[in-house]
N, C-alpha and C positions, 0 to 999 in steps of 0.2 A: 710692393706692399704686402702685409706677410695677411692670410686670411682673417685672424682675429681685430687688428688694426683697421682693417676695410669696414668693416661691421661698428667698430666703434666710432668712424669717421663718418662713415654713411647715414648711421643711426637704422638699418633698415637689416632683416634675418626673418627671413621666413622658419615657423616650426613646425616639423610636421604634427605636432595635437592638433593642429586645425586645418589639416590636409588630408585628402583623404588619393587613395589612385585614382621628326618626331612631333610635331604638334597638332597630329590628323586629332581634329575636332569631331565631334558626336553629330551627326546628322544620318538625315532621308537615305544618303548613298551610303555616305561612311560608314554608315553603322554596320551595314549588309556587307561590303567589305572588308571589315575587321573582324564579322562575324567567327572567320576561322583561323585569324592569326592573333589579335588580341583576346578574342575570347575563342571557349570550346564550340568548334564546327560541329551539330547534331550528323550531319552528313557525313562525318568522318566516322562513326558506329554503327557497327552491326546490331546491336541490342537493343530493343524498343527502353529497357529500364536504365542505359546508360545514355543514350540518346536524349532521353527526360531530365537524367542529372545534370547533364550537357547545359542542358538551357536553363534549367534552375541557378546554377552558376553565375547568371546574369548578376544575381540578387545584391543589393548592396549587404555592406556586414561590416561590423566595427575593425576600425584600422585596416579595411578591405586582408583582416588575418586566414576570412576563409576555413575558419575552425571547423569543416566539415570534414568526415569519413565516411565510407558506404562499404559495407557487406552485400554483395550481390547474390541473392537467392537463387533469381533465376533470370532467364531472360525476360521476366517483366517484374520482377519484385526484387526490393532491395532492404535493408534494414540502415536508417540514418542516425550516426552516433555524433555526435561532440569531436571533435579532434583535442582530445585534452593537452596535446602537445603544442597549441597555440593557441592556447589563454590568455588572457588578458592581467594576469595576476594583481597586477600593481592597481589601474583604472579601475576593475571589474571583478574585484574579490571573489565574488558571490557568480559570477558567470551568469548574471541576470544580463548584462547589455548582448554577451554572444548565444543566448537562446533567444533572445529576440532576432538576432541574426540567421536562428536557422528557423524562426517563422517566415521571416522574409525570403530563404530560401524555398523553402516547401510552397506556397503562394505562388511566388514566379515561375517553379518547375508547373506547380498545377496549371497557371495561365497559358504558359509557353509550350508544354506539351500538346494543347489544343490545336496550336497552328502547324504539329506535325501530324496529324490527325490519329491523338493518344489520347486518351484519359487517362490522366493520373489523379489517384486519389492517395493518401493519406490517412493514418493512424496516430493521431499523438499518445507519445508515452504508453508503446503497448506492452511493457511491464510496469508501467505503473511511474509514481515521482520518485526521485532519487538525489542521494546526497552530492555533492559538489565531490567527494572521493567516489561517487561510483560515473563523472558525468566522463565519458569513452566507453565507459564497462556495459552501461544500460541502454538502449536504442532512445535517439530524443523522436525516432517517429518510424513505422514503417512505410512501406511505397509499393503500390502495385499499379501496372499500367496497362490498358487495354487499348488494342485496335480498335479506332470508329472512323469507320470508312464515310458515313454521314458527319461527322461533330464538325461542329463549324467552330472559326477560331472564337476565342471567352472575350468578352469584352475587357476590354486595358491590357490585351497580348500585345499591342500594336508599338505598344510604348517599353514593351522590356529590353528594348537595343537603345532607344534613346531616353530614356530615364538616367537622371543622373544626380549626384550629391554636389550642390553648387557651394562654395565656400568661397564666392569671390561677393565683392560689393553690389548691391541691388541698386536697382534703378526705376525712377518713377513712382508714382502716386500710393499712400498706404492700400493697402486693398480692401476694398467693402465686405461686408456681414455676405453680402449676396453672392459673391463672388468663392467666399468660404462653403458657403453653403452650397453650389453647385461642385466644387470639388468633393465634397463631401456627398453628397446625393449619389454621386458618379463612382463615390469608393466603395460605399453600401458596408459599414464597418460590425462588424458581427458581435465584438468582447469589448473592445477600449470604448469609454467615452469620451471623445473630441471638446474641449475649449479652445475657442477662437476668442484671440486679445490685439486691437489695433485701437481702440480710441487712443490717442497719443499719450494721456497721461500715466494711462495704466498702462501701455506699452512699456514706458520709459523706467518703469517701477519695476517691468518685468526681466527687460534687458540690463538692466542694473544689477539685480540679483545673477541673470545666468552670464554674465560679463565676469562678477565677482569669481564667480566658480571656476573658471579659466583662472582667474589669477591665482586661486588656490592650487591646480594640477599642474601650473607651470614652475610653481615654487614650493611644491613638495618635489622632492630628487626624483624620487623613484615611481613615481606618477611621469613625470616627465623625461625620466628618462628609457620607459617603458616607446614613447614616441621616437624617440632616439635610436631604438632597437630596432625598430617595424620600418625606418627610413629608409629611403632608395634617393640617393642623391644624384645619379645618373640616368640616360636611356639605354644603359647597357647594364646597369643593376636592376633596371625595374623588369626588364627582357630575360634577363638570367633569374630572378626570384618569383618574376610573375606577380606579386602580392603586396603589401604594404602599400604606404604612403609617402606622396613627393611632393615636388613645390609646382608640377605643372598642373594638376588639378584646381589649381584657385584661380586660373587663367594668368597666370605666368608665363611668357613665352617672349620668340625673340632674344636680342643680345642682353636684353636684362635676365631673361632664365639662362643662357651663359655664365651671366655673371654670378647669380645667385647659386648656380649650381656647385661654382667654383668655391665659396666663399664658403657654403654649407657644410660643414664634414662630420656625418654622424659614428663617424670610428675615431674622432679626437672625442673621449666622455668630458674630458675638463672646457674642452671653447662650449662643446653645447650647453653647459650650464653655467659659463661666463651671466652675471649680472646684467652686463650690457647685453648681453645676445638678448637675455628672456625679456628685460623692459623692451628691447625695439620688437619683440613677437608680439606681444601683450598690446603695443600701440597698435600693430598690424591688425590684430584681431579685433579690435576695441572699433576701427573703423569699418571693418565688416559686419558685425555685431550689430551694430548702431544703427544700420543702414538695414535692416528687417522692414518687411513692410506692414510684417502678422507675426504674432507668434504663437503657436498649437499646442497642447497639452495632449496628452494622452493618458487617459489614470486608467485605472481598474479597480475594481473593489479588492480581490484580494493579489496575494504579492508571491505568488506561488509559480513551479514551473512551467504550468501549463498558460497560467495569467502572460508571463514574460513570451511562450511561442506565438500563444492568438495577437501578442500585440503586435511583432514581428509582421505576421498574416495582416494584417489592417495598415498598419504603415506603409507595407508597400504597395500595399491597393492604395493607399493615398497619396503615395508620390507617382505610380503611374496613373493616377486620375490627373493629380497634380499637374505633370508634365502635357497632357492631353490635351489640357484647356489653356496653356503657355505660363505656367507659374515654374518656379525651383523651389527647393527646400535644401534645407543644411542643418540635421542633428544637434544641439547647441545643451547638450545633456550632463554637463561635467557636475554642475549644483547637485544631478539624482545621485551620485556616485557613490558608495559606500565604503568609503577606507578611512580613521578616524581624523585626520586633518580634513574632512570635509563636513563631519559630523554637526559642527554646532550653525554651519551655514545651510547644508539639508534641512536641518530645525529651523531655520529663518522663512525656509522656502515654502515649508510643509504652512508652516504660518499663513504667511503670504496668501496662498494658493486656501486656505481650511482643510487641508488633507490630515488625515491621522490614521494610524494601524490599526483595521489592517489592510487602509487603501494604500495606492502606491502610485504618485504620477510616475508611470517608466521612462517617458519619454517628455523632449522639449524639443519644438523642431522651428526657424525662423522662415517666412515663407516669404519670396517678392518673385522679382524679374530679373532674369538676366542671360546672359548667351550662353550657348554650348559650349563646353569646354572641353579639354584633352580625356581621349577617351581608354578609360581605365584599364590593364591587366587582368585575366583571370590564368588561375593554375590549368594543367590539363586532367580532366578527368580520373586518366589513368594511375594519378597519385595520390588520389583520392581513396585507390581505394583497396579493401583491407580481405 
């Protein structure tokens, strides 16, 4: 049976838009483990300011693309740029979703530095805001790091090896006000303001809208075929690339992730946007979606670049708070997106929610229960940098 056939009989194709980065699961050992073959080993450097990069690495980031660059100053100071050469073009016009990615970097380097007994601290934007042609040319933050022989590790370090982006189905009871709000206590959010939505009615009004928003980037081409690019169909492409997105991070695994691996081929462009493929994704994701137990807002008042780093910074304090007290979360952001086929359902959302310019929800994240999953790729340092 030829691969396209399989998929139309099956009714079943994983996409990677709703994947994010063989089946070593995220855990207590595993994690420390993998520490220096799927992600960068701190131990493997000599440099107190690459050693820091190292573990910043951890950080989640859209399409796990890793748009990050590093000028090394010195051995404790570095300047962080944009990697403009893996943008997001098609989803992320505007490179608002990938500076939110290198707040979440910066964050996790800050927290993870503490547990090699570093301070690192942080500059944003120290020439200032800059246009989407200057983002590689302009620093999105400087970095220096100091020896403390005293610092004890930061609170929510503990969680930067098992922190993770869950994109599989949730399990169990919607989650209480109270339960939001100890995650929240424990993230200590500095810029974004937090909504939390589970009464079911308004849940369902919420999930509807960020449901729809998938159905728009799966059936714009080039939205979707942006996911098709970033794909890693194998565990010898995901080994050789280090980066992107695959079908074992949604807890895929076993002879069915054989079989789907087989079936998947992101270098045929005409089967990945076969009709059949994207309604059996759309169905796929429609049962994960649905199966939220919360779902979180993140706004800010204004919609600037330094707005999209701090929220970066806060999110990931809130998925390692998150992870801490046994919850997941999964991004469900496609509604914020700015490219014009998504344009008059942003307007629906902005509705929805009473936002208007020049606030900005940046983010939309679903939040419940569920297991550890396959534990992601990071690049090595050393490519990183410039």
């Amino acid at each position: 049976m030829k691969r396209r056939e399989f998929i139309i009989q099956t009714g079943t194709v994983i996409s990677a838009s709703m994947l994010f980065p063989s089946t070593i699961l995220a855990g207590s050992k595993s994690e420390q483990i993998l520490a220096g073959t799927r992600r960068p080993n701190p131990d493997d450097f000599s440099q107190p300011i690459v050693k820091a990069i190292s573990i910043g690495m951890n950080a989640p980031n859209p399409h796990n693309s890793q748009a990050w660059k590093f000028k090394i100053v010195s051995d404790l100071e570095a300047l962080f740029y944009v990697d403009e050469s893996r943008l997001l073009h098609a989803t992320d016009p505007t490179a608002r979703q990938i500076h939110i990615g290198c707040g979440c970097f910066l964050e996790t380097m800050r927290l993870g530095a503490s547990t090699l007994g570093l301070l690192a601290e942080y500059e944003l934007l120290p020439e200032g805001e800059y246009s989407l042609e200057e983002a590689g040319l302009k620093p999105a933050a400087s970095i220096k790091v100091t020896a403390a022989v005293d610092i004890q590790a930061f609170p929510l370090s503990d969680s930067i090896y098992s922190r993770q982006t869950n994109r599989a189905i949730y399990e169990g009871e919607l989650m209480s006000p109270s339960e939001f709000d100890s995650i929240a206590e424990l993230t200590s959010t500095k810029h974004a303001e937090l909504s939390f939505l589970s009464e079911p009615e308004v849940l369902k009004e919420m999930v509807d809208i960020l449901y729809e928003g998938m159905v728009v980037e799966a059936n714009t081409y080039v939205t979707y075929d942006e996911s098709r690019i970033w794909f890693r169909s194998s565990q010898e492409k995901i080994e050789a690339k280090r980066d992107g997105i695959n079908l074992r991070t949604d807890g895929t695994k076993g002879i069915l992730l054989a079989i789907m691996e087989f079936i998947v081929n992101e270098e045929n462009e005409e089967s990945w946007h076969k009709s059949t493929a994207i309604n059996a994704f759309l169905k796929s994701y429609r049962r994960k979606i649905y199966s939220a137990k919360g779902i979180v807002l993140f706004k800010t008042e204004n919609n600037t670049i330094t707005d999209w780093v701090k929220t970066g910074i806060d999110y990931v304090r809130f998925q390692l708070a998150a992870d801490q007290l046994g919850f997941v979360i999964h991004p469900v952001s496609q509604v914020l997106q700015e490219y014009p086929e998504m344009d008059d359902l942003r307007l629906r959302f902005n509705e929805l929610v009473g936002v208007s310019d020049p606030a900005k929800v940046q983010m939309g994240v679903r939040i419940g229960r569920g297991e550890k999953l396959y534990y992601s790729y990071r690049r090595e340092p050393e490519n990183l940098l410039i």
